[in-house]
mmCIF file as gemmi writes it, N, C-alpha and C atoms, coordinates in Angstrom:
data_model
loop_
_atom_site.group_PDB
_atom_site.id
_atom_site.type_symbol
_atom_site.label_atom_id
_atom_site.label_alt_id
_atom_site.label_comp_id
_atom_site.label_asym_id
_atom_site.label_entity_id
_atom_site.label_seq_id
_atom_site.pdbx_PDB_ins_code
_atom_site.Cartn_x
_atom_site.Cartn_y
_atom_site.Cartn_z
_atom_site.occupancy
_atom_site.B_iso_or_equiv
_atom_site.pdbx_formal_charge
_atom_site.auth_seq_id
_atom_site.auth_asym_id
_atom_site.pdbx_PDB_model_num
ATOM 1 N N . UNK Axp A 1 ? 0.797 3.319 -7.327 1 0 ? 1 A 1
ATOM 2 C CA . UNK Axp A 1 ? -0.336 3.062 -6.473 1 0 ? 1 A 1
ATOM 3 C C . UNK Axp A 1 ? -0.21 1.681 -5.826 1 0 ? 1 A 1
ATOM 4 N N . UNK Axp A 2 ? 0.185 0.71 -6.757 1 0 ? 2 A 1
ATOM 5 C CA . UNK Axp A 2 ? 0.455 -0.776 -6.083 1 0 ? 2 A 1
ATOM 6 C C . UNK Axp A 2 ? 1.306 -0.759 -5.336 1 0 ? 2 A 1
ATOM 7 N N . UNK Axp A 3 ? 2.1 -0.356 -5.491 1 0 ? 3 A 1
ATOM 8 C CA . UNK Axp A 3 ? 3.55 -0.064 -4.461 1 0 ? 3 A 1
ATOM 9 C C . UNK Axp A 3 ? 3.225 0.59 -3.388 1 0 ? 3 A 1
ATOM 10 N N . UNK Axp A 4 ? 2.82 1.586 -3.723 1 0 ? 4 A 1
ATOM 11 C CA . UNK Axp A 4 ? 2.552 2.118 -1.903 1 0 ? 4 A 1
ATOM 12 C C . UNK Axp A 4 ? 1.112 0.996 -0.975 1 0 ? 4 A 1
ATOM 13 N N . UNK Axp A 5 ? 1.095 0.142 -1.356 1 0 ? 5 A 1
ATOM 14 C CA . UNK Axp A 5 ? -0.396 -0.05 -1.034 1 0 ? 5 A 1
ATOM 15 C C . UNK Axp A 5 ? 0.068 -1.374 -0.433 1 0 ? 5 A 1
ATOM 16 N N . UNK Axp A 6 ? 1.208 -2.378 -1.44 1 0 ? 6 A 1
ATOM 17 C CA . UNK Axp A 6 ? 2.744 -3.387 -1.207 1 0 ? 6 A 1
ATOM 18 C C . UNK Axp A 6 ? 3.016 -2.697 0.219 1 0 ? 6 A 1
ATOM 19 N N . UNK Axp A 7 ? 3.898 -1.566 -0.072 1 0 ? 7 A 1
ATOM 20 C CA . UNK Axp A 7 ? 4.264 -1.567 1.642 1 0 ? 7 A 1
ATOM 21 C C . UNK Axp A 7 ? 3.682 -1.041 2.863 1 0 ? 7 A 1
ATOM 22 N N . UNK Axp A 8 ? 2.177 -0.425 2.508 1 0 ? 8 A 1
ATOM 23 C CA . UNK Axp A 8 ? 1.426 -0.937 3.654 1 0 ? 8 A 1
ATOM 24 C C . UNK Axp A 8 ? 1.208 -2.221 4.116 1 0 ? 8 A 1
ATOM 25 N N . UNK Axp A 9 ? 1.028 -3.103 3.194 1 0 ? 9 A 1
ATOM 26 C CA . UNK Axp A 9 ? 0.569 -4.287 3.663 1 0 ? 9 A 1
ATOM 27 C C . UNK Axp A 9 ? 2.242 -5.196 4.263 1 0 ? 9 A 1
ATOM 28 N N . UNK Axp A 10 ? 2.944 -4.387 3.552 1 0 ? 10 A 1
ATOM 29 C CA . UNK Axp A 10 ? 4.42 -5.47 3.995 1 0 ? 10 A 1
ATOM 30 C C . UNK Axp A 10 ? 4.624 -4.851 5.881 1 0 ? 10 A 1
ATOM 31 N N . UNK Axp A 11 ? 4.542 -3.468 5.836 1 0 ? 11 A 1
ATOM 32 C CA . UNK Axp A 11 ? 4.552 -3.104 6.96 1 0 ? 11 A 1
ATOM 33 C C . UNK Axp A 11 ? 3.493 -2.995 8.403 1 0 ? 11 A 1
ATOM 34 N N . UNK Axp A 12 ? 1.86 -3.471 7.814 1 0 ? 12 A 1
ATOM 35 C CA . UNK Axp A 12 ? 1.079 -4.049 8.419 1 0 ? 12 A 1
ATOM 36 C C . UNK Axp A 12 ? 1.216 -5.39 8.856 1 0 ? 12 A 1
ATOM 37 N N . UNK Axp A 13 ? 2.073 -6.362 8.205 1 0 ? 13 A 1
ATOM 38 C CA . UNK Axp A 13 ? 2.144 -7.639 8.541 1 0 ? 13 A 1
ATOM 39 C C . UNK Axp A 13 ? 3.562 -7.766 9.257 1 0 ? 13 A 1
ATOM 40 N N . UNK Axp A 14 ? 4.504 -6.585 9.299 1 0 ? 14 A 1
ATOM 41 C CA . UNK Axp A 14 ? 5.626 -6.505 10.297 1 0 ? 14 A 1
ATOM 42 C C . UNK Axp A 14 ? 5.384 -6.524 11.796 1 0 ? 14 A 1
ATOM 43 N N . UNK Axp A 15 ? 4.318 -5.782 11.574 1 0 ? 15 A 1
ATOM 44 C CA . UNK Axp A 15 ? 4.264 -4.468 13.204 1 0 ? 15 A 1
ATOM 45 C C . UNK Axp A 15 ? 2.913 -5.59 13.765 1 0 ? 15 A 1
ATOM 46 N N . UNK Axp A 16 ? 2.352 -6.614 13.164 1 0 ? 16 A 1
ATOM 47 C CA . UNK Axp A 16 ? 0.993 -7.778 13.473 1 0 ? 16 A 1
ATOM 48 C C . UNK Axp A 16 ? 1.749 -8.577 14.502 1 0 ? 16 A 1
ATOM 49 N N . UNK Axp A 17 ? 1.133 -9.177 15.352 1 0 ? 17 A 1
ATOM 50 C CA . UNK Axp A 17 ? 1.736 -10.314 15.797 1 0 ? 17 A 1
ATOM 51 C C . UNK Axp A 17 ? 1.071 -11.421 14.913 1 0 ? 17 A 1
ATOM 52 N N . UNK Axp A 18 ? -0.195 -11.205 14.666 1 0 ? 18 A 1
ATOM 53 C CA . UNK Axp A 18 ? -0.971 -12.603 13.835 1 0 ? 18 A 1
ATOM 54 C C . UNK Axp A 18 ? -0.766 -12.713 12.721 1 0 ? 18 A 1
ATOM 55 N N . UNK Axp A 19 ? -0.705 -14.05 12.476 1 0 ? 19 A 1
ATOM 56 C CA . UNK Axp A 19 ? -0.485 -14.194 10.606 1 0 ? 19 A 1
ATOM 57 C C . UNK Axp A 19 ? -1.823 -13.581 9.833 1 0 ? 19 A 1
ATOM 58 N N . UNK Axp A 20 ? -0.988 -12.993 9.271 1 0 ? 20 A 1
ATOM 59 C CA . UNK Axp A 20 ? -1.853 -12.527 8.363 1 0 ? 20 A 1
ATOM 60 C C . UNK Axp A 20 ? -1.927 -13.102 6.728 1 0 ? 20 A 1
ATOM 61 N N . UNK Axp A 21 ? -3.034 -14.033 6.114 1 0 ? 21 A 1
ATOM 62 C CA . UNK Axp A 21 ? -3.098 -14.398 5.166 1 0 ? 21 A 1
ATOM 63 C C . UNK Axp A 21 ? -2.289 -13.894 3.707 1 0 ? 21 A 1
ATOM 64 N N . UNK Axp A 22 ? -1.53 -14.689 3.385 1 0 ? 22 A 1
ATOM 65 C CA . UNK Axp A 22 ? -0.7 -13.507 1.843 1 0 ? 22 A 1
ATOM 66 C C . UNK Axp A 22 ? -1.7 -13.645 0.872 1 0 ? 22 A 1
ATOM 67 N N . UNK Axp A 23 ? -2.448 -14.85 0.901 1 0 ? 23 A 1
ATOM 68 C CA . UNK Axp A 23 ? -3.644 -14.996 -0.55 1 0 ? 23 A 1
ATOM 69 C C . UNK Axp A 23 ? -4.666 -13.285 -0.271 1 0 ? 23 A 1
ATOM 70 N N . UNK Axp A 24 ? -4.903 -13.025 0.965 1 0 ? 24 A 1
ATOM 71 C CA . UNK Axp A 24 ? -5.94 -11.985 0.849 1 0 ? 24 A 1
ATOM 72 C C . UNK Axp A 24 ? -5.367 -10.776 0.678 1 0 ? 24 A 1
ATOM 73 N N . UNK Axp A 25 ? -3.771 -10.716 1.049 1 0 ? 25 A 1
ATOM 74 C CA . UNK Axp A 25 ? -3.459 -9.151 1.103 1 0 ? 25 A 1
ATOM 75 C C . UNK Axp A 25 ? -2.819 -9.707 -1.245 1 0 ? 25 A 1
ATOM 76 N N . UNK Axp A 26 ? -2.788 -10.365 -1.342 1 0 ? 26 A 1
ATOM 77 C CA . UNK Axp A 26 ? -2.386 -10.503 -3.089 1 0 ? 26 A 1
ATOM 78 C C . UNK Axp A 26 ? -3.611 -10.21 -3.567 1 0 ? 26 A 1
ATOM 79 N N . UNK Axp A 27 ? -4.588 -10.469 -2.645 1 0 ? 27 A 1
ATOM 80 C CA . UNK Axp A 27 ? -5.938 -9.87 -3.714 1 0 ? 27 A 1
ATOM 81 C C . UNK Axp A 27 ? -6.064 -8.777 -3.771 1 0 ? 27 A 1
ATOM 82 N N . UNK Axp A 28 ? -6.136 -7.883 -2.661 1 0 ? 28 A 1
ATOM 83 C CA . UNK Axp A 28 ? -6.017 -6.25 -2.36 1 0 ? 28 A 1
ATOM 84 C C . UNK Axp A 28 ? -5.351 -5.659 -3.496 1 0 ? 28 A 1
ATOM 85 N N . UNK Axp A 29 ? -3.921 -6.488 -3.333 1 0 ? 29 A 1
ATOM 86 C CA . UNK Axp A 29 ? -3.175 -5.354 -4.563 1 0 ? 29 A 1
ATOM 87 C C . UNK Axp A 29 ? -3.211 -5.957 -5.859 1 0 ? 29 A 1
ATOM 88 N N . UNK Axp A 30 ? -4.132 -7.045 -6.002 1 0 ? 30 A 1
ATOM 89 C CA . UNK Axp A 30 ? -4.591 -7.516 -7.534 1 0 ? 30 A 1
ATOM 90 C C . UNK Axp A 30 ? -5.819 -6.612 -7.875 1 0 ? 30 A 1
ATOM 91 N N . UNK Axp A 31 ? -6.785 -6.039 -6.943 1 0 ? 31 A 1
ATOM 92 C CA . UNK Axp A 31 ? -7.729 -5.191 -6.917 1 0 ? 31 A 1
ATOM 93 C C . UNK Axp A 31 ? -7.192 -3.707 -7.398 1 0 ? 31 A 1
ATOM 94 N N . UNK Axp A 32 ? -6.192 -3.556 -6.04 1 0 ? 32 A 1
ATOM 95 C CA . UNK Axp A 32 ? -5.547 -2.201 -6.439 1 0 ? 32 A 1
ATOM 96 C C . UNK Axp A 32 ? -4.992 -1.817 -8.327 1 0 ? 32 A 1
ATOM 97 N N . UNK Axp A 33 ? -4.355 -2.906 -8.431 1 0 ? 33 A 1
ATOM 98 C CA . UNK Axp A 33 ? -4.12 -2.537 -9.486 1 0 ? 33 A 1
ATOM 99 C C . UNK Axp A 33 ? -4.684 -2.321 -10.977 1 0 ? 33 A 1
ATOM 100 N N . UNK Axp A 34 ? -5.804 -3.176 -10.676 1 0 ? 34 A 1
ATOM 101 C CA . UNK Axp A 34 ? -7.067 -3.254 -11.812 1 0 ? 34 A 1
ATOM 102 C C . UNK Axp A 34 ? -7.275 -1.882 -11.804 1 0 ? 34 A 1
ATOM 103 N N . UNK Axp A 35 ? -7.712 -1.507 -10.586 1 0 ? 35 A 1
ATOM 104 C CA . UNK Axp A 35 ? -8.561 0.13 -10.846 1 0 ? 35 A 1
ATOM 105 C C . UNK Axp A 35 ? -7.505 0.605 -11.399 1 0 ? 35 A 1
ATOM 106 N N . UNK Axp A 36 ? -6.126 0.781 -10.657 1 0 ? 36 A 1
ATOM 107 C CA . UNK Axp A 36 ? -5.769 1.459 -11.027 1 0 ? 36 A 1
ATOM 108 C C . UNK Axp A 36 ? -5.38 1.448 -13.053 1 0 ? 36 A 1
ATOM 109 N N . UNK Axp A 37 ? -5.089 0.399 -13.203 1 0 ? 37 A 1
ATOM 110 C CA . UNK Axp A 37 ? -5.097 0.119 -14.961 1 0 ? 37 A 1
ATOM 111 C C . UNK Axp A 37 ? -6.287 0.973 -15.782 1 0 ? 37 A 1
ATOM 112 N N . UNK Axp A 38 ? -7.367 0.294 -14.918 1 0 ? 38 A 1
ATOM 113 C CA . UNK Axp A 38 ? -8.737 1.605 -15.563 1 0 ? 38 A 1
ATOM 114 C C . UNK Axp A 38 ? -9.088 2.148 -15.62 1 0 ? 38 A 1
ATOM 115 N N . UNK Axp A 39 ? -8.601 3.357 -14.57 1 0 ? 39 A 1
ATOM 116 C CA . UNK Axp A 39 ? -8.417 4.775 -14.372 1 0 ? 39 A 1
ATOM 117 C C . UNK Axp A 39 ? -7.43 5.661 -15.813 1 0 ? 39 A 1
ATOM 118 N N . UNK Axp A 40 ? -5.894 4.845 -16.168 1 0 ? 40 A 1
ATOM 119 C CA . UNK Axp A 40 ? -5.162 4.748 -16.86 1 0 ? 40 A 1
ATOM 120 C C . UNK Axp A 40 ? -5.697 4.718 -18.02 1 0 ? 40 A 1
ATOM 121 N N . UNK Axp A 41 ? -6.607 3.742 -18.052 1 0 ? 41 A 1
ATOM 122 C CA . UNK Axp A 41 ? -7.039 3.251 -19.7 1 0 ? 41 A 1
ATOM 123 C C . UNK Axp A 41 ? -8.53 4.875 -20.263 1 0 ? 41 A 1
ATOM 124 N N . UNK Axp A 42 ? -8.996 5.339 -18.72 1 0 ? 42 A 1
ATOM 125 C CA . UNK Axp A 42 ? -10.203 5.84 -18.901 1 0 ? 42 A 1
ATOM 126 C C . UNK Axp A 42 ? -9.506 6.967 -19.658 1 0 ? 42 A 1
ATOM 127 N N . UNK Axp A 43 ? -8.026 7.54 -18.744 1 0 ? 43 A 1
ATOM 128 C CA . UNK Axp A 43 ? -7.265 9.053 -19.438 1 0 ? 43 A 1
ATOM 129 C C . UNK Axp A 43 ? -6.792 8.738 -20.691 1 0 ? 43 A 1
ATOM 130 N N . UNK Axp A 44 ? -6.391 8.017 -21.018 1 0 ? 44 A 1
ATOM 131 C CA . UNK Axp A 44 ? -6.044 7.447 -22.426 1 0 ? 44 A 1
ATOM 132 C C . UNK Axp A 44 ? -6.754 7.629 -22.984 1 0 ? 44 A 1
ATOM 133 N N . UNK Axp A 45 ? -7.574 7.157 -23.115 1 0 ? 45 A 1
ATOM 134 C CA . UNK Axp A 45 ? -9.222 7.548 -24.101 1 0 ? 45 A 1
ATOM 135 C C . UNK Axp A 45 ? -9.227 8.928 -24.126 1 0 ? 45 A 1
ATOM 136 N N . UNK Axp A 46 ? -9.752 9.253 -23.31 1 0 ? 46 A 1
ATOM 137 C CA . UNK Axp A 46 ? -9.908 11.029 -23.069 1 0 ? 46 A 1
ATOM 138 C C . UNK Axp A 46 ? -8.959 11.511 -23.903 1 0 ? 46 A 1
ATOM 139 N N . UNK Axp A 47 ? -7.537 11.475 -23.735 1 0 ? 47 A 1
ATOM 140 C CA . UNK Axp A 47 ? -6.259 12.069 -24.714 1 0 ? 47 A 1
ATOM 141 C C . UNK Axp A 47 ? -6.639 11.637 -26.033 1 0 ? 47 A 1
ATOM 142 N N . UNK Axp A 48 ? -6.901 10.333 -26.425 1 0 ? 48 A 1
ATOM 143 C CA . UNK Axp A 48 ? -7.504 10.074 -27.873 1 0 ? 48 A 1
ATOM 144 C C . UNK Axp A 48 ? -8.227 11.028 -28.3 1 0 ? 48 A 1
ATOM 145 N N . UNK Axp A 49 ? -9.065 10.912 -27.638 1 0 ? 49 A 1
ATOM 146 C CA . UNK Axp A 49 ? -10.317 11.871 -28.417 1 0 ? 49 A 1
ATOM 147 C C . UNK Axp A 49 ? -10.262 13.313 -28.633 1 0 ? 49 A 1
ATOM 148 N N . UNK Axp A 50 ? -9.375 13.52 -28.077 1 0 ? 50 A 1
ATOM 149 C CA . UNK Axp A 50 ? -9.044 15.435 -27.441 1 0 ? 50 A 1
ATOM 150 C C . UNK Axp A 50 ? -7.948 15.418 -29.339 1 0 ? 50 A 1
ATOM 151 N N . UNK Axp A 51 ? -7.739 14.108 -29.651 1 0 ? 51 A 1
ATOM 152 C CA . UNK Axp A 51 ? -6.956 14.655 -31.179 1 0 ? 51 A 1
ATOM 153 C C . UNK Axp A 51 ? -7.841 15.095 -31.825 1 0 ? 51 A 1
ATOM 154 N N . UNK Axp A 52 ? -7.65 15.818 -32.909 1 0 ? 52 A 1
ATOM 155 C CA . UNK Axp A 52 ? -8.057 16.095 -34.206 1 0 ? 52 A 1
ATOM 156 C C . UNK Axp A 52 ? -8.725 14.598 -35.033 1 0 ? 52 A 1
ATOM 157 N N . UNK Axp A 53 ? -9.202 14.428 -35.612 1 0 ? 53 A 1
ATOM 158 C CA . UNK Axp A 53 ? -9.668 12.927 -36.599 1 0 ? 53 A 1
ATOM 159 C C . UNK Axp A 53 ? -8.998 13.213 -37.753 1 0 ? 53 A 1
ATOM 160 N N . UNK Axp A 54 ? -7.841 12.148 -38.445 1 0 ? 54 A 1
ATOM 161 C CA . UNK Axp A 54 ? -8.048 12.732 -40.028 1 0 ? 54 A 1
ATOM 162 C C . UNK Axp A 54 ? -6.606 13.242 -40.253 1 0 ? 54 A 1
ATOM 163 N N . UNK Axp A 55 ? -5.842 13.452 -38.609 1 0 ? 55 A 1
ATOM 164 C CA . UNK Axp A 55 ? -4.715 13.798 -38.696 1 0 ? 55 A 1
ATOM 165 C C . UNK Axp A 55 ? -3.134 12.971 -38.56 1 0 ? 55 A 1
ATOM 166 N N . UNK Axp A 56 ? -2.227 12.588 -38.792 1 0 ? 56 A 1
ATOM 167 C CA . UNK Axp A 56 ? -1.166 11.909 -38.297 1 0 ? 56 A 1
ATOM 168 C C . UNK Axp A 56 ? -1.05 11.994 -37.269 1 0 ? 56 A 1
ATOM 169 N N . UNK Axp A 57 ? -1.46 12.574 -36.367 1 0 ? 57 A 1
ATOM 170 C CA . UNK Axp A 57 ? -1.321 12.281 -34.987 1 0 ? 57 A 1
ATOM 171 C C . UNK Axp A 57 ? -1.919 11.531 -34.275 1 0 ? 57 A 1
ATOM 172 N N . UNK Axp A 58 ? -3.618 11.105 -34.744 1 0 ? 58 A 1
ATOM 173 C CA . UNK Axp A 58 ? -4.771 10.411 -34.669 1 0 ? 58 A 1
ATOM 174 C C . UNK Axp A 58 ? -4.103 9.067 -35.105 1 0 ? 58 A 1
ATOM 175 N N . UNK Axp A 59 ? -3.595 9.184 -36.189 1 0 ? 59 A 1
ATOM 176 C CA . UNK Axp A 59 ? -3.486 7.792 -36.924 1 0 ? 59 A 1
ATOM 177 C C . UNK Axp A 59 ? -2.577 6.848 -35.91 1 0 ? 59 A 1
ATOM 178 N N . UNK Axp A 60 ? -1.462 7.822 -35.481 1 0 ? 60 A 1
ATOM 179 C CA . UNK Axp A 60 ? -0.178 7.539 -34.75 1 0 ? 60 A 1
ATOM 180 C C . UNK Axp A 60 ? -0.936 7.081 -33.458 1 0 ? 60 A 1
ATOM 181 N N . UNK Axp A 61 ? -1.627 7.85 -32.867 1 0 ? 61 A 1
ATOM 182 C CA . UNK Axp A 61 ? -2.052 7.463 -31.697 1 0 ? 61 A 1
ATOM 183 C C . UNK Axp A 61 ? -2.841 6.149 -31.366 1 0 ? 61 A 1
ATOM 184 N N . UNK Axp A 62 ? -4.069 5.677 -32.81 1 0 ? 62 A 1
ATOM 185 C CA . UNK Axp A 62 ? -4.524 5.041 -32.58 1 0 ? 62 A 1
ATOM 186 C C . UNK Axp A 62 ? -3.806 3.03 -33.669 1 0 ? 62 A 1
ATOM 187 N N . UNK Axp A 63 ? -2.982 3.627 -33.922 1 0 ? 63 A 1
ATOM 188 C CA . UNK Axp A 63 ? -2.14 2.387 -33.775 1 0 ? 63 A 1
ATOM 189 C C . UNK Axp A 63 ? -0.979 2.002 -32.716 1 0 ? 63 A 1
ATOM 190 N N . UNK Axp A 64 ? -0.783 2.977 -32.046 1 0 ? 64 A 1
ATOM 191 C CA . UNK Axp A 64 ? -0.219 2.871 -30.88 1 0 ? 64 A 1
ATOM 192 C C . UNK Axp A 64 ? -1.117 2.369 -29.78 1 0 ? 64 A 1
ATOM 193 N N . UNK Axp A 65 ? -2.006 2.807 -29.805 1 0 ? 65 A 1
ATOM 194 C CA . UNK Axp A 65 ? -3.503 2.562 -29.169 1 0 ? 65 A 1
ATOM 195 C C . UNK Axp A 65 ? -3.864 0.706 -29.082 1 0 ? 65 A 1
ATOM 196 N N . UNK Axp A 66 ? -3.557 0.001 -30.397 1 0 ? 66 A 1
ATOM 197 C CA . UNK Axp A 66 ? -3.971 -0.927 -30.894 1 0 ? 66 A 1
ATOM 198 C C . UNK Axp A 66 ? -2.933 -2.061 -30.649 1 0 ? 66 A 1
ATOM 199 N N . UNK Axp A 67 ? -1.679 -1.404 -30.413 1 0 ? 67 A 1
ATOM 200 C CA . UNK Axp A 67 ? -0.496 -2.337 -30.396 1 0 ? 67 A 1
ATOM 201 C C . UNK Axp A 67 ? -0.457 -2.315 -28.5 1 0 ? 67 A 1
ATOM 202 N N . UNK Axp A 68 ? -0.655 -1.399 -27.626 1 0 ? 68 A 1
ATOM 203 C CA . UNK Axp A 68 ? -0.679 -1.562 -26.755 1 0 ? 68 A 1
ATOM 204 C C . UNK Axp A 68 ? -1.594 -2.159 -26.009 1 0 ? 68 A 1
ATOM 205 N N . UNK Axp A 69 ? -2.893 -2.44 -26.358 1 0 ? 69 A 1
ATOM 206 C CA . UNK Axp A 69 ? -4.141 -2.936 -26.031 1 0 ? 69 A 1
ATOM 207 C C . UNK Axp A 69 ? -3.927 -4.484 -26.897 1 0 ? 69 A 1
ATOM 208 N N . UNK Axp A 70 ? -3.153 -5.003 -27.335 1 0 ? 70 A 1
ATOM 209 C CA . UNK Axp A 70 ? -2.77 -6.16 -28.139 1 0 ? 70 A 1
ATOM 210 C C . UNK Axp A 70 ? -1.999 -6.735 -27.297 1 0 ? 70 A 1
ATOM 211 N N . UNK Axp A 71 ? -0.902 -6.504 -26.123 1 0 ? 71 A 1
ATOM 212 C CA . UNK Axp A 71 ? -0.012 -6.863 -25.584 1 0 ? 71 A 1
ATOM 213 C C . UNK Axp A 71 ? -0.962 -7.63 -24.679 1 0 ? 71 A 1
């Protein structure tokens, strides 16, 4: 999603004659990418919960869960 969104803006500021600010188009895809992280984080959850409780797969998931949300 950041990437395609990178070369709109790389190819909007080709085809410009005016400068176009880099601080405002770095915010766009600092924006872009938030959502997109929390969209990510929202399906994650969802897959959590869709386990069983109680099972090794639960357990697995939610220390995987814990080590990745730790980084």
């Amino acid at each position: 999603m950041a990437s395609i969104a990178n070369g709109y803006w790389r190819n909007r500021r080709l085809r410009s004659r005016r400068n176009h600010e880099p601080h405002a188009q770095g915010g766009w895809l600092i924006g872009i990418g938030i959502v997109g992280a929390l969209l990510a984080a929202l399906f994650g959850v969802m897959d959590l919960l869709a386990i069983p409780r109680g099972t090794p797969a639960f357990r697995t998931a939610v220390v995987s869960a814990c080590w990745v949300s730790s980084a």
